[in-house]
C-alpha positions as CSV (number, residue, x, y, z in Angstrom):
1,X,-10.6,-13.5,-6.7
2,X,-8.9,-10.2,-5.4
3,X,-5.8,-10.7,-6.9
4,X,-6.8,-11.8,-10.1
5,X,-9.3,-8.8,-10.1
6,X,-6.0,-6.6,-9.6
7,X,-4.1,-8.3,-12.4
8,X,-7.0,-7.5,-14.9
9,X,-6.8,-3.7,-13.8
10,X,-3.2,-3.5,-14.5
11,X,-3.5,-5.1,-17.7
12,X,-6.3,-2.8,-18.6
13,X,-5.4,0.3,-17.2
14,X,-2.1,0.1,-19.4
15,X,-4.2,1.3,-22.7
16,X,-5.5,4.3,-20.2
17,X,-4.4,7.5,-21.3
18,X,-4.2,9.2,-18.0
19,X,-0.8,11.4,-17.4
20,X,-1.1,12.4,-14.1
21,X,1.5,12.7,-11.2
22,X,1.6,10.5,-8.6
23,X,-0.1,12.8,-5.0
24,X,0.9,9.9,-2.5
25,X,4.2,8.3,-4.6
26,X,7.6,8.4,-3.4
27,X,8.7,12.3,-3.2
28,X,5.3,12.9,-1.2
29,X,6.3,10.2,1.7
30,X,10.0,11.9,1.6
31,X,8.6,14.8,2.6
32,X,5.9,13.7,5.1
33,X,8.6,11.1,6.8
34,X,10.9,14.2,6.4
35,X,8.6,16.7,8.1
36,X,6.9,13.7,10.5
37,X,10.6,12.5,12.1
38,X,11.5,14.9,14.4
39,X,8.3,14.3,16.3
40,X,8.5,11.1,16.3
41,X,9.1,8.6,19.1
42,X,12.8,7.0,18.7
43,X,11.3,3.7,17.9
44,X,9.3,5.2,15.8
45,X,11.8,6.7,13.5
46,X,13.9,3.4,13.3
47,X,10.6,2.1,12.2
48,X,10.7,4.5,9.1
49,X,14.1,4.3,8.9
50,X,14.1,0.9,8.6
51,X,11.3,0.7,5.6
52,X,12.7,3.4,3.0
53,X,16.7,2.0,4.0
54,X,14.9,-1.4,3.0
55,X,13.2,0.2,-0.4
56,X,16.1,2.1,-1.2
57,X,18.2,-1.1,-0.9
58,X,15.2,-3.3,-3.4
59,X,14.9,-0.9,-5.9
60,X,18.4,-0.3,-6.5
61,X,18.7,-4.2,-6.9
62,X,15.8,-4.3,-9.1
63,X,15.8,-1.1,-11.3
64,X,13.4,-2.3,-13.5
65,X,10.5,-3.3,-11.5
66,X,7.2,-3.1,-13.5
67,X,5.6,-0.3,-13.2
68,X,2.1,1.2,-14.3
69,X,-1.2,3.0,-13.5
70,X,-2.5,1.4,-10.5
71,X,-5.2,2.4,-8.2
72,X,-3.5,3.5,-5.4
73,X,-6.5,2.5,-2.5
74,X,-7.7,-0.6,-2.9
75,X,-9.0,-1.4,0.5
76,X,-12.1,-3.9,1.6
77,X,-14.5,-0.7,1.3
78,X,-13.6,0.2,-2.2
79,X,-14.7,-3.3,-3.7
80,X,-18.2,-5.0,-4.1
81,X,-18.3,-8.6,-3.9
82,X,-21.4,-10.9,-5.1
83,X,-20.3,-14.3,-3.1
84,X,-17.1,-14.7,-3.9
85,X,-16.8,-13.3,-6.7
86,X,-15.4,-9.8,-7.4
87,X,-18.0,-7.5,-9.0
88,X,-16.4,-4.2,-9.3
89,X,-13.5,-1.9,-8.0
90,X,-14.7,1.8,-6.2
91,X,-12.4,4.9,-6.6
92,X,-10.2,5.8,-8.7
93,X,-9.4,9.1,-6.7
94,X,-5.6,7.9,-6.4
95,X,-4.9,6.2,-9.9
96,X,-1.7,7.4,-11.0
97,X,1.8,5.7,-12.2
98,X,3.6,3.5,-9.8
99,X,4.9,0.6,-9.0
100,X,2.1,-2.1,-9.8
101,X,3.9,-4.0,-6.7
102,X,3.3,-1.7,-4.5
103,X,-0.5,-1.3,-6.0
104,X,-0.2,-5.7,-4.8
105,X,1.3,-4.8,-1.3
106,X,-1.9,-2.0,-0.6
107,X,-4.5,-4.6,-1.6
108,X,-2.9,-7.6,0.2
109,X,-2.5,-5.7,3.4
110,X,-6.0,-5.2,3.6
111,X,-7.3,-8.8,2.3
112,X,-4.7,-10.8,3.4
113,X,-4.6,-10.8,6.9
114,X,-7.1,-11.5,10.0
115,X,-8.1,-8.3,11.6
116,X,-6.8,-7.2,14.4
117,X,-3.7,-8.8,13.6
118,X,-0.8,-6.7,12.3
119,X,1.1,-9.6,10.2
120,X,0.1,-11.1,7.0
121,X,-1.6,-14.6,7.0
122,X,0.3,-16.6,4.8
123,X,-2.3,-18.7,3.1
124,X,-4.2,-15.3,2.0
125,X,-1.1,-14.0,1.1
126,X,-0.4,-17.2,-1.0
127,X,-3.7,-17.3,-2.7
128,X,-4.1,-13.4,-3.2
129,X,-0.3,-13.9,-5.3
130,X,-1.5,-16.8,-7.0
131,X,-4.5,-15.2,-8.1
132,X,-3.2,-12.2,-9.2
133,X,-0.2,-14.6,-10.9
134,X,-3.0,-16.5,-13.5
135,X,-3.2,-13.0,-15.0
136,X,-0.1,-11.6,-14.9
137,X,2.8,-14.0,-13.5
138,X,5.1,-12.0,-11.1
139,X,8.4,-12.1,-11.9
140,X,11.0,-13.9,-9.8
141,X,12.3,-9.5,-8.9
142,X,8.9,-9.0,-7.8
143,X,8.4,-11.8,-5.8
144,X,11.7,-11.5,-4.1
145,X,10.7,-7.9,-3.6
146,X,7.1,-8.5,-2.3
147,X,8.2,-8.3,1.3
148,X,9.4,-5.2,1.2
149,X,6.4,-3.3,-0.7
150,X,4.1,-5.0,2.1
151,X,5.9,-3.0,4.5
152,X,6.5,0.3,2.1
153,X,2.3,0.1,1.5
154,X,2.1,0.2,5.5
155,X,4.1,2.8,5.9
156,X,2.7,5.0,3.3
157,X,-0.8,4.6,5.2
158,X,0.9,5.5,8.7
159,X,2.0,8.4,7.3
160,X,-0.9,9.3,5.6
161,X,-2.5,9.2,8.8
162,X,-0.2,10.9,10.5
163,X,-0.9,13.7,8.2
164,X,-4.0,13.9,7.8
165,X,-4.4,13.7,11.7
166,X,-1.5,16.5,12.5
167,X,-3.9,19.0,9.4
168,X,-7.3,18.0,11.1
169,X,-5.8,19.8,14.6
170,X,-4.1,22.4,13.1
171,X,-7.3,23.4,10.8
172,X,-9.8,22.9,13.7
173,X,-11.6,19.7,12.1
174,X,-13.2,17.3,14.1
175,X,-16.6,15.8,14.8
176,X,-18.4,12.6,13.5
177,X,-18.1,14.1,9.8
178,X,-14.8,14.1,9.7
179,X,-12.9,10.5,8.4
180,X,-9.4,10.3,11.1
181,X,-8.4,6.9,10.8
182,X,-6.3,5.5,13.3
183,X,-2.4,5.8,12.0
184,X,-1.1,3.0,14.8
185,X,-2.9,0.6,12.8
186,X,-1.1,1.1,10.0
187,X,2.1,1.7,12.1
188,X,1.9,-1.7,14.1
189,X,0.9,-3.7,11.0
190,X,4.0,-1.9,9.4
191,X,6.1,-3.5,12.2
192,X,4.6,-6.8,11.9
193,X,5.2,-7.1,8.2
194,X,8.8,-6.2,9.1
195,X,9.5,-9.1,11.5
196,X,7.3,-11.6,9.4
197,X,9.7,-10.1,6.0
């Protein structure tokens, strides 16, 4: 149901008129993973290394990946549900032009997997694709590509986090009213994604 929710954004969202740049896209994790490195744990730093070598390396076989407005945070909480059916999508705060894969990769990470664990279930995964594939069929570059954007969507959340985190102490923020969710979450579901890829 997720996935083919998804699909039906895309499709509709492509008729949008919005023109607005991308906050979290592809220059903006350069330059937290550029600023974030050097205080990062060794390990740590392969991690990263490891994901953009690995999107640099995808995109340049696959220049022409589809791309779109997607919604950019499509987490459990920003979807309502009657049964099983999907009943409406929450915030648009981060709609802007991107990959639509990696729009997949964001959703699936947070569907398609049995919390705690940091690796994808496969039969989510498989029905989340297939679902979102009776709207719009991936193509055999996205679906070779997949893997990859899994682990770029992780990655973009760990740093996110990261940020976020490192501006709450510098700024003085904390307390129950302000939202720090827990970047080594998103860090050990980004290594997990890289050992099941």
């Amino acid at each position: 149901a997720m996935g083919r929710a998804l699909a039906r954004l895309h499709l509709a969202l492509q008729s949008f008129p919005l023109d607005r740049a991308n906050a979290h896209g592809a220059d903006w994790w350069e330059a937290v993973a550029a600023r974030r490195r050097p205080l990062m744990p060794v390990a740590d730093q392969a991690l990263l290394d490891r994901t953009l070598t690995a999107l640099a390396d995808i995109t340049r076989r696959f220049p022409a990946l589809p791309t779109g407005l997607m919604h950019g945070d499509l987490f459990r909480d920003n979807t309502l549900f009657t049964g099983s059916t999907a009943t409406g999508i929450l915030d648009f705060s981060e709609c802007s032009p991107d990959y639509w894969l990696l729009d997949i990769a964001i959703t699936a990470n947070d569907f398609c997997r049995h919390w705690p664990d940091h690796a994808p279930d496969a039969t989510r995964l498989a029905a989340f694709v297939g679902g979102y594939g009776e709207i719009r069929p991936l193509g055999a570059d996205e679906q070779t590509a997949l893997p990859v954007f899994l682990a770029v969507a992780a990655m973009r959340f760990w740093l996110s986090r990261l940020d976020i985190g490192q501006r709450n102490a510098e700024e003085g923020r904390a307390g129950e009213h302000v939202t720090q969710k827990d970047p080594d979450e998103m860090k050990y579901l980004l290594a997990g994604l890289l050992a099941y890829g």
